[in-house]
Structure formats: structure tokens, C-alpha cells
DOVO-631137 format. One record per residue (C-alpha): residue number from 1; residue in three letters; chain; x, z, y. Coordinates in steps of 0.02 Angstrom, whole numbers. Layout:
BEGIN
+-----+-----+---+--------+--------+--------+
|   k |   r | c |     xx |     zz |     yy |
+-----+-----+---+--------+--------+--------+
| NUM | ALA | A |      X |      Z |      Y |
...
+-----+-----+---+--------+--------+--------+
// end
This chain:
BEGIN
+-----+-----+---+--------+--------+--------+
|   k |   r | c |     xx |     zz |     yy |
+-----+-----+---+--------+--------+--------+
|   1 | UNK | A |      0 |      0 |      0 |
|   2 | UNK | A |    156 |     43 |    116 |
|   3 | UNK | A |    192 |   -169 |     95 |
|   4 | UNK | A |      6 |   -204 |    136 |
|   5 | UNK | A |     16 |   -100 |    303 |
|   6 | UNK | A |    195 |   -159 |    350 |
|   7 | UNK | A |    115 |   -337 |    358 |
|   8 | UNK | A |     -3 |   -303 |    500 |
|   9 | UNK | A |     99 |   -293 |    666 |
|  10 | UNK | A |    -26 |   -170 |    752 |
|  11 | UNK | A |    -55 |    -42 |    620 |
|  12 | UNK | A |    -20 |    137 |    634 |
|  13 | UNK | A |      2 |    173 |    465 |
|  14 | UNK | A |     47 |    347 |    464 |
|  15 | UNK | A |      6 |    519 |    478 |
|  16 | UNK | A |   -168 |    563 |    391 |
|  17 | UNK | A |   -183 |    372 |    346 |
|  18 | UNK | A |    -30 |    419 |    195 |
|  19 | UNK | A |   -124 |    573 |    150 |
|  20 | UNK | A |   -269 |    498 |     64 |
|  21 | UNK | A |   -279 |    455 |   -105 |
|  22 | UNK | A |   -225 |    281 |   -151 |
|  23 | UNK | A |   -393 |    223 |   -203 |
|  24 | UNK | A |   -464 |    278 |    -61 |
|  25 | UNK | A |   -327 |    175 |     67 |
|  26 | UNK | A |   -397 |     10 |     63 |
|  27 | UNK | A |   -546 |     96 |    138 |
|  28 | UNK | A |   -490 |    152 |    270 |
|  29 | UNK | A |   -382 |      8 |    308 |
|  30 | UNK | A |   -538 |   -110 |    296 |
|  31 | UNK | A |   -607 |      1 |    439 |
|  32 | UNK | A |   -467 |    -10 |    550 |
|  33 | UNK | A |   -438 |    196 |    536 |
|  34 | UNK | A |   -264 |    154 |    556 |
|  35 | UNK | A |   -287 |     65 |    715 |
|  36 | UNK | A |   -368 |    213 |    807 |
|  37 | UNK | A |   -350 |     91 |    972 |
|  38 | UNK | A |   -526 |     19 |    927 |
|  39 | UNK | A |   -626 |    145 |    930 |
|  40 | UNK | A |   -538 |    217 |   1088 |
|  41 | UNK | A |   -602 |     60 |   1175 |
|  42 | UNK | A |   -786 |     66 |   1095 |
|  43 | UNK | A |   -783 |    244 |   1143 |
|  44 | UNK | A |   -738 |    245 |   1314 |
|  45 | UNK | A |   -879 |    139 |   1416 |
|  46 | UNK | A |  -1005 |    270 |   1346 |
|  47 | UNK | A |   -909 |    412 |   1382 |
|  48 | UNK | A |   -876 |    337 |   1582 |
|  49 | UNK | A |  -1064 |    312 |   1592 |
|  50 | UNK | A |  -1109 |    505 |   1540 |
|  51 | UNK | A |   -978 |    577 |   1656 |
|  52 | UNK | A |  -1028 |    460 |   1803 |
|  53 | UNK | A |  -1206 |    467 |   1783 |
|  54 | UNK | A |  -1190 |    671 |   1824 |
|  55 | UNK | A |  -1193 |    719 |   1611 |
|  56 | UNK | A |  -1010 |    758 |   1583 |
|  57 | UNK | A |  -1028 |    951 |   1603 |
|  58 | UNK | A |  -1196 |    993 |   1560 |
|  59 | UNK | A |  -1198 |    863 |   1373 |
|  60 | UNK | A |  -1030 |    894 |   1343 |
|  61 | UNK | A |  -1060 |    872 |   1163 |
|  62 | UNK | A |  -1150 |    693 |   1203 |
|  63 | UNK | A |   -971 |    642 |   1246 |
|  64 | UNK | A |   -896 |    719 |   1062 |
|  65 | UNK | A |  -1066 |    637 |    976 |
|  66 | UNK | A |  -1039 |    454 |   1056 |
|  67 | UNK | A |   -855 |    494 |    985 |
|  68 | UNK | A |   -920 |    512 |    794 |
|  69 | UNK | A |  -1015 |    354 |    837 |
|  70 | UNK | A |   -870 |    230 |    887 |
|  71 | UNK | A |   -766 |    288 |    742 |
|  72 | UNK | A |   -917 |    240 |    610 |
|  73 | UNK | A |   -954 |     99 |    717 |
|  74 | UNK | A |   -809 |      1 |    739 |
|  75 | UNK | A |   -781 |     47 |    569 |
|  76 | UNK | A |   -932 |    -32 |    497 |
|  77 | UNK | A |   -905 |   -184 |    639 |
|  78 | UNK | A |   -727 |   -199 |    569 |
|  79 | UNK | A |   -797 |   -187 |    380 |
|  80 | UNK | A |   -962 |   -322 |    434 |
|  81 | UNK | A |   -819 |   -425 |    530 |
|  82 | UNK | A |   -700 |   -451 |    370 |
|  83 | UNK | A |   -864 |   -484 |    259 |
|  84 | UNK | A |   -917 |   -642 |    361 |
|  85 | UNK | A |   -724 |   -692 |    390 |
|  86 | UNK | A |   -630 |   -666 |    236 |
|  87 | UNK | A |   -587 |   -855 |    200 |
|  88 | UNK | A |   -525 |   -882 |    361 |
|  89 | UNK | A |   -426 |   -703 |    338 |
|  90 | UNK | A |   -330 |   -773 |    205 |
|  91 | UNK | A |   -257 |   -925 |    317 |
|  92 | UNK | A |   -201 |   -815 |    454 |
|  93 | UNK | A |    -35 |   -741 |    435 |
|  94 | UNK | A |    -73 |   -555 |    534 |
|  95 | UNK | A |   -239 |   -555 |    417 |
|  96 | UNK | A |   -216 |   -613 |    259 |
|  97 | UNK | A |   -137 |   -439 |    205 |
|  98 | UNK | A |   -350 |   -377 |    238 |
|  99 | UNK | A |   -397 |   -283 |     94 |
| 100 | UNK | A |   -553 |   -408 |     76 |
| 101 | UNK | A |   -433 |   -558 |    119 |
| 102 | UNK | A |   -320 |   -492 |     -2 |
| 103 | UNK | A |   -419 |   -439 |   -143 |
| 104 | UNK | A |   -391 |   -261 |   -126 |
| 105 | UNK | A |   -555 |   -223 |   -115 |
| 106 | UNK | A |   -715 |   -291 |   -192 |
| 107 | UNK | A |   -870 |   -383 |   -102 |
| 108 | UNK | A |   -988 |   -283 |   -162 |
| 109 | UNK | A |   -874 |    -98 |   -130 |
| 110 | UNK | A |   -838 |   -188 |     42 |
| 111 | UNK | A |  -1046 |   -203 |     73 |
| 112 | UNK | A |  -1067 |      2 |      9 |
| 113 | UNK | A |   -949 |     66 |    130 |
| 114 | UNK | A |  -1034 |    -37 |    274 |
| 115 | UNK | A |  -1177 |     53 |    234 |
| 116 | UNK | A |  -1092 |    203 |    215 |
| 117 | UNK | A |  -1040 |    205 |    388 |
| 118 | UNK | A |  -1204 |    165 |    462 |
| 119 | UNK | A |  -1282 |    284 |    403 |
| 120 | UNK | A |  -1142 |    399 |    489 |
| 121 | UNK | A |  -1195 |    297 |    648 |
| 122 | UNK | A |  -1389 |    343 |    619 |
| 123 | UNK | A |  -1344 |    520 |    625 |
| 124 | UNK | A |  -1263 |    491 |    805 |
| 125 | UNK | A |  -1405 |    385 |    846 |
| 126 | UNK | A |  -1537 |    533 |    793 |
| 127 | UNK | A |  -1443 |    627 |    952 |
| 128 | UNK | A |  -1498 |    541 |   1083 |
| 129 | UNK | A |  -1677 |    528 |   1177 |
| 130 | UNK | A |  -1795 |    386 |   1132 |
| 131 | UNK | A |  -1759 |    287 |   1278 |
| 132 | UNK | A |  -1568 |    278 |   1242 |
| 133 | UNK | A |  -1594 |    255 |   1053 |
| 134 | UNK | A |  -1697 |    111 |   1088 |
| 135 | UNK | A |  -1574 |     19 |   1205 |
| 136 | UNK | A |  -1428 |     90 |   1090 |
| 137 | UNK | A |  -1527 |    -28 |    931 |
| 138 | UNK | A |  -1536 |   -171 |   1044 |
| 139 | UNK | A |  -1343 |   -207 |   1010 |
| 140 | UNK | A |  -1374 |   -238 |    835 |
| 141 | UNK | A |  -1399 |   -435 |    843 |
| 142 | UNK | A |  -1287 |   -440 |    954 |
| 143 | UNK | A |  -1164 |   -351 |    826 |
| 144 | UNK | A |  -1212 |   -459 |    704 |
| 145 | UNK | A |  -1196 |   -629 |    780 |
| 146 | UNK | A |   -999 |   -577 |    848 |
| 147 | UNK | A |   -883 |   -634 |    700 |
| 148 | UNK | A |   -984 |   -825 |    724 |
| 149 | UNK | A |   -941 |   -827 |    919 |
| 150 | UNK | A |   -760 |   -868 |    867 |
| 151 | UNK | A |   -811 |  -1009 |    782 |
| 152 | UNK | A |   -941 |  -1085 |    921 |
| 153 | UNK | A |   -862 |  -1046 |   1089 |
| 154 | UNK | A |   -696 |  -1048 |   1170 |
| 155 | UNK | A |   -766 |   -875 |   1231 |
| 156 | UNK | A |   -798 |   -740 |   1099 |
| 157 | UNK | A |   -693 |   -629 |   1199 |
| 158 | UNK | A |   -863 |   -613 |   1325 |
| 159 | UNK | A |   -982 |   -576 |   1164 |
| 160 | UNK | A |   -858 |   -459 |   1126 |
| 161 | UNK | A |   -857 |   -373 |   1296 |
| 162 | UNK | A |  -1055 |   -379 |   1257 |
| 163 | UNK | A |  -1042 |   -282 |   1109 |
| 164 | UNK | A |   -906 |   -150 |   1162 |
| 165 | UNK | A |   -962 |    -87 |   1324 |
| 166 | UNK | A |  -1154 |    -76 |   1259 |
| 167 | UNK | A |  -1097 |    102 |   1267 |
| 168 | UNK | A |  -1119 |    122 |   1432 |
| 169 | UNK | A |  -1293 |     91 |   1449 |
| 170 | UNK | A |  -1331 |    191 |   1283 |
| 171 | UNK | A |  -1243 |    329 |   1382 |
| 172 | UNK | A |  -1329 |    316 |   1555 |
| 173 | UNK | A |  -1497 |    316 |   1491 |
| 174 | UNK | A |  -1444 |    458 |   1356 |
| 175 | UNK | A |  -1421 |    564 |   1524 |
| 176 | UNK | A |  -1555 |    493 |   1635 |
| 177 | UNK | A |  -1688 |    400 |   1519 |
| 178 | UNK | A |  -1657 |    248 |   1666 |
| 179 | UNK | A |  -1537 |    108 |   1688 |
| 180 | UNK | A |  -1523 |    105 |   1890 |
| 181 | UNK | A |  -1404 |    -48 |   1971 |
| 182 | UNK | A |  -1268 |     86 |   1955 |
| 183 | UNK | A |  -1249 |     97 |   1754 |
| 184 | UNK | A |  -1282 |   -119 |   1770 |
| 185 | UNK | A |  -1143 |   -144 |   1873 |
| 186 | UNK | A |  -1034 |      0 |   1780 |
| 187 | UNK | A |  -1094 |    -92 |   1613 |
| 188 | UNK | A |  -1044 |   -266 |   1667 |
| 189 | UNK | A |   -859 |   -228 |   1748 |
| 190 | UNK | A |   -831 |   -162 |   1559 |
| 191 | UNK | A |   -876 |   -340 |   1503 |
| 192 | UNK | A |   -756 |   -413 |   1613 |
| 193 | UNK | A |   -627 |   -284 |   1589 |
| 194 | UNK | A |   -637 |   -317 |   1386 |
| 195 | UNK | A |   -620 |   -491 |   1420 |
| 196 | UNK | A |   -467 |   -477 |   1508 |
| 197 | UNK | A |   -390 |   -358 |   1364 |
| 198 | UNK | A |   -458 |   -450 |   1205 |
| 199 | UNK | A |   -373 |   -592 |   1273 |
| 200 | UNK | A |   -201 |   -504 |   1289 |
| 201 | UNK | A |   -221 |   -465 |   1127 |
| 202 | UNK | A |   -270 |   -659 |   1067 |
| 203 | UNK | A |   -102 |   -692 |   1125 |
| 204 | UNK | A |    -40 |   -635 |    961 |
| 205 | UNK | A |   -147 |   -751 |    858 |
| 206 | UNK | A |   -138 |   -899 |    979 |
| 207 | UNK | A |    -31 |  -1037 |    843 |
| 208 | UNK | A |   -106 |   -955 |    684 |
| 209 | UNK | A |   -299 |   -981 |    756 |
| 210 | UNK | A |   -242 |  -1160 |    810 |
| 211 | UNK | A |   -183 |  -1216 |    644 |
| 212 | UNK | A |   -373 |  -1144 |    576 |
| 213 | UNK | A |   -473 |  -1208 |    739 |
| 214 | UNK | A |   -529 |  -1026 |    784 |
| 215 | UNK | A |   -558 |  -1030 |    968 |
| 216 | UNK | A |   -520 |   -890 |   1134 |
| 217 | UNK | A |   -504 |   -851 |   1281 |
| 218 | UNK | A |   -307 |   -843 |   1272 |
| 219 | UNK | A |   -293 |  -1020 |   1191 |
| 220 | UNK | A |   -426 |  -1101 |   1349 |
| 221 | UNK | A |   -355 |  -1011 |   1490 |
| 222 | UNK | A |   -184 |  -1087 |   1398 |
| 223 | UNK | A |    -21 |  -1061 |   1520 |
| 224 | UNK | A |   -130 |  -1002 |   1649 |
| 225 | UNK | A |   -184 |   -820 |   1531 |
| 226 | UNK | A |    -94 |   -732 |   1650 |
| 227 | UNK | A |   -190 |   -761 |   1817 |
| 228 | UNK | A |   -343 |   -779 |   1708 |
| 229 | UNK | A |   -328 |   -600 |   1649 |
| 230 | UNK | A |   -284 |   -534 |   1835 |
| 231 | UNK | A |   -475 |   -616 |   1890 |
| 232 | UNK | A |   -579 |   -527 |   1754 |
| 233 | UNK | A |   -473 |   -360 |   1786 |
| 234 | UNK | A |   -528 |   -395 |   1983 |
| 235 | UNK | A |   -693 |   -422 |   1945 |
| 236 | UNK | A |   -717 |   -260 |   1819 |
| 237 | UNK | A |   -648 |   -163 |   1963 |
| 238 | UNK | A |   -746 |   -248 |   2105 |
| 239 | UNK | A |   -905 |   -204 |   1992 |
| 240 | UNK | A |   -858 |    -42 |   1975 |
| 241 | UNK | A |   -827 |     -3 |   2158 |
| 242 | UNK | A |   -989 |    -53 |   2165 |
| 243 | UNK | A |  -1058 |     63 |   2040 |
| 244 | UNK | A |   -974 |    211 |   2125 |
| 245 | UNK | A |  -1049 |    142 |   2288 |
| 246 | UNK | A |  -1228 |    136 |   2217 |
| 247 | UNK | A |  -1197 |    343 |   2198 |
| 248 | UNK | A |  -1059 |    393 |   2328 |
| 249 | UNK | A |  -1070 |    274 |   2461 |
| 250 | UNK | A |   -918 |    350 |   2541 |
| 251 | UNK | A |   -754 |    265 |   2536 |
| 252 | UNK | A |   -674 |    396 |   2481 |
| 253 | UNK | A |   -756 |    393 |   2333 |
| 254 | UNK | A |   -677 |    217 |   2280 |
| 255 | UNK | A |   -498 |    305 |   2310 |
| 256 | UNK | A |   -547 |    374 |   2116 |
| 257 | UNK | A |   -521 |    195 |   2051 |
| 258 | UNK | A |   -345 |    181 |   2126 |
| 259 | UNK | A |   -237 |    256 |   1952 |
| 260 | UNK | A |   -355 |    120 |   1845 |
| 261 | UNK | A |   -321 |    -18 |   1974 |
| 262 | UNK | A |   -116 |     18 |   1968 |
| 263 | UNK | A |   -121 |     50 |   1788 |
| 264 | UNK | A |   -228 |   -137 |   1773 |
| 265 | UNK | A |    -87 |   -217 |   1892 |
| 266 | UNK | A |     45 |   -161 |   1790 |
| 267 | UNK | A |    -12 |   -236 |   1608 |
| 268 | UNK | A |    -34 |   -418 |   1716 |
| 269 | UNK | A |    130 |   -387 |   1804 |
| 270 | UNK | A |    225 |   -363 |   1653 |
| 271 | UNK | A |    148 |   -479 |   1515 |
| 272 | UNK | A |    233 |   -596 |   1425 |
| 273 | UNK | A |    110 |   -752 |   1333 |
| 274 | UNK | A |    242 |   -783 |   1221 |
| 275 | UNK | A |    305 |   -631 |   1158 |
| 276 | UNK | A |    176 |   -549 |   1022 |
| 277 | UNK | A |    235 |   -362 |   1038 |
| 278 | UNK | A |    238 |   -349 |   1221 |
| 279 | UNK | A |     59 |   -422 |   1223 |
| 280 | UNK | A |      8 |   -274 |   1069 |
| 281 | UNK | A |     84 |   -159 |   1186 |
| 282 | UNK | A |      2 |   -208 |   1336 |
| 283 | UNK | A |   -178 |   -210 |   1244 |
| 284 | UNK | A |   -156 |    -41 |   1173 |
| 285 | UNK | A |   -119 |     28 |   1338 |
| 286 | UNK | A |   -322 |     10 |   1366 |
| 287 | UNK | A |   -338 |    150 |   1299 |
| 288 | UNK | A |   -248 |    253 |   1427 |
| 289 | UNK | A |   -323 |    155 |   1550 |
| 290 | UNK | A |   -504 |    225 |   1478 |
| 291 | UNK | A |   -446 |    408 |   1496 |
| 292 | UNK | A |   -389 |    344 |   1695 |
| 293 | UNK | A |   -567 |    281 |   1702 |
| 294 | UNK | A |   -670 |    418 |   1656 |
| 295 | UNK | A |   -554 |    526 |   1757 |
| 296 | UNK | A |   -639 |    421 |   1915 |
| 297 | UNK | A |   -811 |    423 |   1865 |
| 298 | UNK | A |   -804 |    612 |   1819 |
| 299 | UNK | A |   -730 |    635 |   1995 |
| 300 | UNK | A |   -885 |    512 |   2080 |
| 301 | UNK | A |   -993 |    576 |   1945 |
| 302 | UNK | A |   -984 |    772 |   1976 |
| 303 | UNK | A |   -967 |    753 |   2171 |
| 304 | UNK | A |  -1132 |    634 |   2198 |
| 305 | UNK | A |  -1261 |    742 |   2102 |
+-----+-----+---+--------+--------+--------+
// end
């Protein structure tokens, strides 16, 4: 298993990951537990929306539940994901070491373990109001339909942004049983902001998914990635500003996005197209930039209500 996880440049196969059982490793590889960096990212739009919608202190343990819930989540998105795309797994060099892809685990054990972790995700789901479990079950299609976009439009990187910051709504209206223009605008500056760092990470993928005729972002915006990047990362913070506006119209209040906006300027500053690790390095930064984030909107969040 130690081969299998050396094969896949962004793995973190370590720590907890080498004390499980070696039946039970394929599992967890299949849902991406050893790439914690996933669920960070699902994890963090909801978590911004609670804190900046007034909730952080008072539903604390909304924050730890929406937690649970991007860990099962992604999991079972990760598990659904290598379901619909294990032939085109095997022709990719970073994926064909997948435990589906590779034959390390079964179809059938591969479709259990999906459900397995949905069910974990119902339990998060029983948590929340009815309003936010109903907005929280409209991502489901939208789930489903993901793994196809690759194969459809040069833009699955914006279905994906869809999908991953559906969070923040979920969270808003677990707090306030709305969705004013603040959590809209908050919601869609995460869609442009996961644009911008699912294409970083395309970069790593861009001959492989050539050869195969898998389509991105980072293989249309071409020599130009790095600009292209900079605009979404402008607009997810220009739609954010707005968001704080909509609560704190004070501009003040828009000093709180200044760490995210440096730490943003920094991956485009110092990203390399070409070079695979500096792009993995630059995309797993997100997940700092999240904690910078909710920082802000626990600042605006706390201070406007």
C-alpha cells in the first residue's frame, strides 16, 4: 500500500492513514482521507457563512457539525467521483494508482462505502432547521452531474465551485432560515474563488488530460492561467466586499479582507504553469487562506449584529 500512496503526488500518506488495518486502507484512500485538503475546502464556505451571518458564538457546534459533514461528503463525492471515472482513471498517470482504477477495491465494496458515508452525511443533515436542510438537498444533482462536466465543458472547474461552496448557503440559512443578498454574494465569490484554485491545481494534469481529451479551465485559459486565476481571485474578493458591505457598510469593515487578499496575491505572484509541485503547493495553501477568511467574516460577523 506504501507503493500505491507513493504514486499519487498530493497524498499525505501518513500519520493515522498507516495506522489502519490493511484491508481497511484502500478505503480510506478511495475517500481522499489522506488528502485532508478537500474537505478543508468543502468545509470552509459553510463555516464563513455561520460566523458572518452572526452564528459563530452562539452554534458553535454548527461549525464542528458542518465539519463531520465535509469529511463524509467529500468522501462519498470522492468515492461517487472514481465510480463514474474509473476508465478514464486508469489512462491518467497521477490516477491510475485509484484503488477503483487499480483494482484494489471492488465495484460493488466501492458502491457500500458510498452509502456508508451518506448516511454519515444524513446525520449532519438531521442538525440543521428545515429551511437549511432543504437548500442543503438541493446540491445533490448538482453533485451528481460533476464527474460528466469534465467531459462536456472546458469549464468543470465553475460546476465545481457550484458544488463546493453550496456550504455557504446551507450555513446562512442554518443560522437565519433566509438567504439575504449578503450570503448570495458571499456564496458566489466562493464560486469564483474555487475556480481560480481548482485550476491551479489542473495544472498538474494539464498533458495527461490532453492525451485523454478531458477538458479545464487550466488547459482553455492555456499560457494565459496566470492572469486568468488573478481575475476570478478579484472577483471572489470584490463579491465578498460586497457581502461584508450588505452587513457593515463601513469601510473599515472591508480592512478584514486585507490578510485573504495578500495571501490570494501571493499564490498568483508566485505560480509556476509548468512546474507540478509548486502548483500542489500553491492549491493546498487554500486551505490557510479559508482559516484567513473566516477570521474576516467572524470579525464583520460579530461586530454587525
Amino acid at each position: 500500500m506504501s507503493d500505491l500512496s507513493a504514486s499519487v503526488p498530493d497524498t499525505e500518506y501518513r500519520g493515522l492513514m498507516r495506522l489502519l488495518p490493511a484491508a481497511a486502507r484502500p478505503y480510506a484512500l478511495l475517500a481522499r482521507f489522506d488528502r485532508p485538503i478537500g474537505w478543508w475546502l468543502l468545509f470552509w464556505p459553510g463555516a464563513w457563512a455561520i460566523a458572518l451571518s452572526g452564528g459563530a458564538v452562539q452554534r458553535s457546534d454548527l461549525i464542528l457539525w458542518f465539519l463531520l459533514g465535509a469529511i463524509a461528503m467529500r468522501g462519498a463525492g470522492c468515492v461517487y467521483n472514481d465510480i463514474v471515472d474509473r476508465d478514464l482513471d486508469r489512462q491518467v498517470a497521477r490516477t491510475r494508482s485509484r484503488p477503483l482504477a487499480s483494482g484494489a477495491v471492488s465495484l460493488r465494496a466501492a458502491w457500500i462505502w458510498l452509502v456508508a458515508l451518506c448516511l454519515i452525511g444524513l446525520v449532519v443533515l438531521l442538525q440543521l432547521n428545515m429551511v437549511a436542510a432543504m437548500v442543503a438537498l438541493g446540491s445533490l444533482a448538482l453533485v451528481a452531474a460533476y464527474p460528466f462536466m469534465k467531459r462536456i465543458t472546458w469549464w468543470p472547474q465553475a460546476w465545481l465551485g457550484i458544488v463546493f461552496s453550496w456550504a455557504a448557503i446551507t450555513g446562512w440559512a442554518a443560522i437565519t432560515r433566509d438567504l439575504p443578498a449578503a450570503a448570495l454574494l458571499l456564496y458566489a465569490g466562493s464560486i469564483a474563488w474555487v475556480i481560480g484554485y481548482d485550476t491551479i491545481y489542473a495544472l498538474q494534469d494539464v498533458e495527461d488530460d490532453a492525451l485523454v481529451g478531458v477538458r479545464s479551465s487550466a488547459r482553455r485559459m492555456g499560457r494565459h492561467v496566470r492572469p486568468g486565476v488573478a481575475i476570478f481571485y478579484t472577483f471572489a474578493l470584490a463579491l465578498w466586499a460586497a457581502a461584508f458591505w450588505q452587513l457593515r457598510p463601513d469601510p473599515v469593515a472591508l480592512l478584514a479582507l486585507a490578510p485573504m487578499a495578500l495571501h490570494l496575491v501571493w499564490q498568483v505572484a508566485t505560480l509556476v504553469p509548468t512546474d507540478g509541485a509548486n502548483a500542489l503547493h500553491r492549491f493546498r495553501s487554500n486551505r490557510n487562506a479559508g482559516l484567513l477568511m473566516f477570521a474576516a467574516c467572524f470579525v464583520v460577523g460579530t461586530t454587525a449584529f
